[in-house]
C-alpha positions in Angstrom: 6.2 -16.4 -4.0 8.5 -16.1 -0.6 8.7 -12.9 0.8 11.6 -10.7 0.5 13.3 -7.4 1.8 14.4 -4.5 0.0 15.8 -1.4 0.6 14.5 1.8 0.1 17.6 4.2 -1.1 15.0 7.4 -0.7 14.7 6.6 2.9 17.9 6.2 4.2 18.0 2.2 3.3 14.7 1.7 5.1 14.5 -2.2 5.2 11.3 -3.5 4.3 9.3 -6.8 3.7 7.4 -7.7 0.5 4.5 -10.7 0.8 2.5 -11.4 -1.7 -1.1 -12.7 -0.3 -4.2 -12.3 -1.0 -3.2 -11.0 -4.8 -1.6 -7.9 -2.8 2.3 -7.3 -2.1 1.8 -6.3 1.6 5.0 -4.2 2.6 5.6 -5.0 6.2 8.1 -2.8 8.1 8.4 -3.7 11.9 6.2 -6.7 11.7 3.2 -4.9 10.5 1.6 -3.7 7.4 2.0 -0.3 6.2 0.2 -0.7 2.8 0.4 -2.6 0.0 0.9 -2.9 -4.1 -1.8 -4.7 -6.6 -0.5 -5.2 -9.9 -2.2 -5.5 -13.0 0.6 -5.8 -15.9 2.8 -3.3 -15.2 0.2 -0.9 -13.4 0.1 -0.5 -9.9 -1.7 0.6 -7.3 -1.0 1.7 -4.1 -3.8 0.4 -1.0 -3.7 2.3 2.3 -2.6 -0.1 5.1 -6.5 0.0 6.2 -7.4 -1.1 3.4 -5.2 -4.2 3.0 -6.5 -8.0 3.6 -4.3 -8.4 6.6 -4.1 -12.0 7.1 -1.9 -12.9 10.2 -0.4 -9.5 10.3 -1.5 -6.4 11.9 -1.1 -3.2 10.3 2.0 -1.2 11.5 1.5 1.0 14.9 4.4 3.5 15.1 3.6 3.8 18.7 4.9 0.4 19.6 8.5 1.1 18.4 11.6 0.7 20.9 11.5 3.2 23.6 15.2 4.8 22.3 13.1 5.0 18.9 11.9 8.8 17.7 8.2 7.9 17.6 6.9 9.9 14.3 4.3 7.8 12.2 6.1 6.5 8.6 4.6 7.5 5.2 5.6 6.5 2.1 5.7 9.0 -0.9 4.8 8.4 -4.4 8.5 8.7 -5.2 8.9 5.9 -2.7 6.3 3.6 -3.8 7.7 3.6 -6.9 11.0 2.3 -5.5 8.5 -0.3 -4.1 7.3 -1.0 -6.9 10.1 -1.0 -9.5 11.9 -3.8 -7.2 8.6 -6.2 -6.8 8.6 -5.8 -10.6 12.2 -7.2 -11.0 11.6 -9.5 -8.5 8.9 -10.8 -10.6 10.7 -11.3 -13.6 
């Protein structure tokens, strides 16, 4: 599967990446990992960016944004993981 973007309507149309490696969707905002899905049927469950087989990608430092960026860390919710979630699962299909 290629990886694809989505939009997150709960946070303000945040774009992210989806990749599916390592039988994880890694969601990658800014070029780096902030966590990822595993999916067994129509279960998921969310893994902490530490926890994620990186690959080639590092895992998402919020200290390295643009200097004209606020600098706050980014957290997804359970509401927002389930956004996440509900569009890999169309994707999917």
């Amino acid at each position: 599967m290629k990886a694809f973007n989505i939009h997150l309507s709960s946070k303000n149309d945040l774009a992210l990446t989806i990749l599916f490696a390592d039988e994880q969707y890694k969601i990658i905002y800014d070029g780096g990992i902030i966590g990822a899905l595993s999916f067994q049927g129509n279960t998921h469950q969310f893994i902490k960016a530490e926890d994620v087989v990186p690959g080639q990608l590092p895992l998402y430092d919020y200290k390295k944004t643009n200097e004209n960026t606020p600098i706050e860390p980014l957290e997804l919710r359970q509401n927002e993981i389930e956004e996440i979630a509900t569009h890999i699962l169309e994707t999917k299909m």
